[in-house]
C-alpha positions as CSV (number, residue, x, y, z in Angstrom):
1,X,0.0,0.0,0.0
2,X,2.9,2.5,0.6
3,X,4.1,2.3,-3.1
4,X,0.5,3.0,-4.3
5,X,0.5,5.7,-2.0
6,X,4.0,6.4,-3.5
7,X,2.6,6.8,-7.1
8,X,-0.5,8.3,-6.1
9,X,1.6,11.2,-5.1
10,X,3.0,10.9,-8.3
11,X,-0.2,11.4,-10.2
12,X,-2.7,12.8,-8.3
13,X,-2.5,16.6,-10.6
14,X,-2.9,14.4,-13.9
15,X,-6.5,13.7,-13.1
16,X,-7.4,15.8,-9.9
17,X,-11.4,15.1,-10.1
18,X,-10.8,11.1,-10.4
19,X,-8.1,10.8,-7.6
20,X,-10.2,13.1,-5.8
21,X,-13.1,10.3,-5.9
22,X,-10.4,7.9,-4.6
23,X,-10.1,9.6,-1.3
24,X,-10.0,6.2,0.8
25,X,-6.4,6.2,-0.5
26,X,-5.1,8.4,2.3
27,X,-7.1,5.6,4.5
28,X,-5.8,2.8,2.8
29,X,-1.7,4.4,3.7
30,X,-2.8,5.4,6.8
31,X,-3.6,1.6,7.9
32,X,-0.1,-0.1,6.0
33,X,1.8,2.9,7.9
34,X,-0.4,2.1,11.4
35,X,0.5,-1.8,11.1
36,X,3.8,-1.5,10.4
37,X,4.8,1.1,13.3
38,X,4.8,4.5,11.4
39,X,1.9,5.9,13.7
40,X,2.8,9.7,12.4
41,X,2.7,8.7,9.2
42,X,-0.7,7.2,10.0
43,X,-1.3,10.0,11.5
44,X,-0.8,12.7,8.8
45,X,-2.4,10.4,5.9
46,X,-5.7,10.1,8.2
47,X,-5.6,13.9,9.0
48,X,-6.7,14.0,4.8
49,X,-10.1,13.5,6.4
50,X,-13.0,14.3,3.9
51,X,-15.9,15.8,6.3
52,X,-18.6,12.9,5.6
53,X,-20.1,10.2,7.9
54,X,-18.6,7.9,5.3
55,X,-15.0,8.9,6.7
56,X,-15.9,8.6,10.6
57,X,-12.7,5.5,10.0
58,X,-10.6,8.1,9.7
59,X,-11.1,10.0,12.9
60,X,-11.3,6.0,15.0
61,X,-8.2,5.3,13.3
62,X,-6.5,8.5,13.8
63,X,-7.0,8.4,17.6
64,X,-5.6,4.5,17.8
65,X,-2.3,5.8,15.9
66,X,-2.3,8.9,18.8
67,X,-3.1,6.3,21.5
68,X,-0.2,4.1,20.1
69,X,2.1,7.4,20.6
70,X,0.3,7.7,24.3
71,X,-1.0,11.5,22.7
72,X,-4.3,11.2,25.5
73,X,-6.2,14.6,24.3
74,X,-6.2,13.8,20.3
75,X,-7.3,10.2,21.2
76,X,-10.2,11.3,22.8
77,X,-11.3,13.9,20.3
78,X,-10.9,12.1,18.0
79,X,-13.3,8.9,19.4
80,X,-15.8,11.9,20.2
81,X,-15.2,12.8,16.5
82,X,-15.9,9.5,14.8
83,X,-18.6,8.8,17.4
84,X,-20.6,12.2,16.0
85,X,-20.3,10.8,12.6
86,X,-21.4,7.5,13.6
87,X,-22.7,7.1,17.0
88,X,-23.5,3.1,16.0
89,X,-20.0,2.0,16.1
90,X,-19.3,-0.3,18.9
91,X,-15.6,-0.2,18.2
92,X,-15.0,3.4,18.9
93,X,-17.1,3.1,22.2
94,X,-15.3,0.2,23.0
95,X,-12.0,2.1,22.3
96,X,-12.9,5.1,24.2
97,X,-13.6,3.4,27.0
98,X,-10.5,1.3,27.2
99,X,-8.5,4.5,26.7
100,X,-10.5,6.4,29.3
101,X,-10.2,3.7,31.9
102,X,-6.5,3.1,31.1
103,X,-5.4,6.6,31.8
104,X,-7.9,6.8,35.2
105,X,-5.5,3.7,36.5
């Protein structure tokens, strides 16, 4: 995923309007970087957040990269973020809660 991300970068002026529709890309890097360690990479590529319930990922992902770097205020605002966008998400709850709890210990 990091070398499509690679040429991505490469090509995304060439056709602006059909990479544009290809927005899960910066998801997509963000989760190869956030598996193999690179949580500020991660970090950066989920900040390309498009402002859509369809995107809520991005903020739960975003605050399990900060988590992973111990950053306690973006971990929360971001759950609280992708919880707004989709309060049905177990995951996020789950996560919050397990961060919340940790950091009370």
């Amino acid at each position: 995923m990091k070398r499509v991300y690679a040429r991505y970068l490469e090509i995304r002026h060439e056709d602006a309007e059909a990479i544009e529709e290809r927005s899960d890309i910066h998801f997509n890097a963000g989760v190869a970087c956030f598996y193999t360690g690179d949580f500020r990479r991660a970090i950066a590529l989920y900040s390309e957040i498009r402002v859509s319930p369809d995107f809520h990922g991005y903020y739960a992902n975003r605050g399990s990269a900060h988590d992973a770097l111990k950053e306690h205020t973006q971990v929360l605002d971001d759950y609280a973020r992708a919880i707004q966008w989709n309060p049905d998400d177990a995951n996020v709850h789950y996560n919050r809660r397990v961060t919340r709890s940790r950091w009370s210990a």
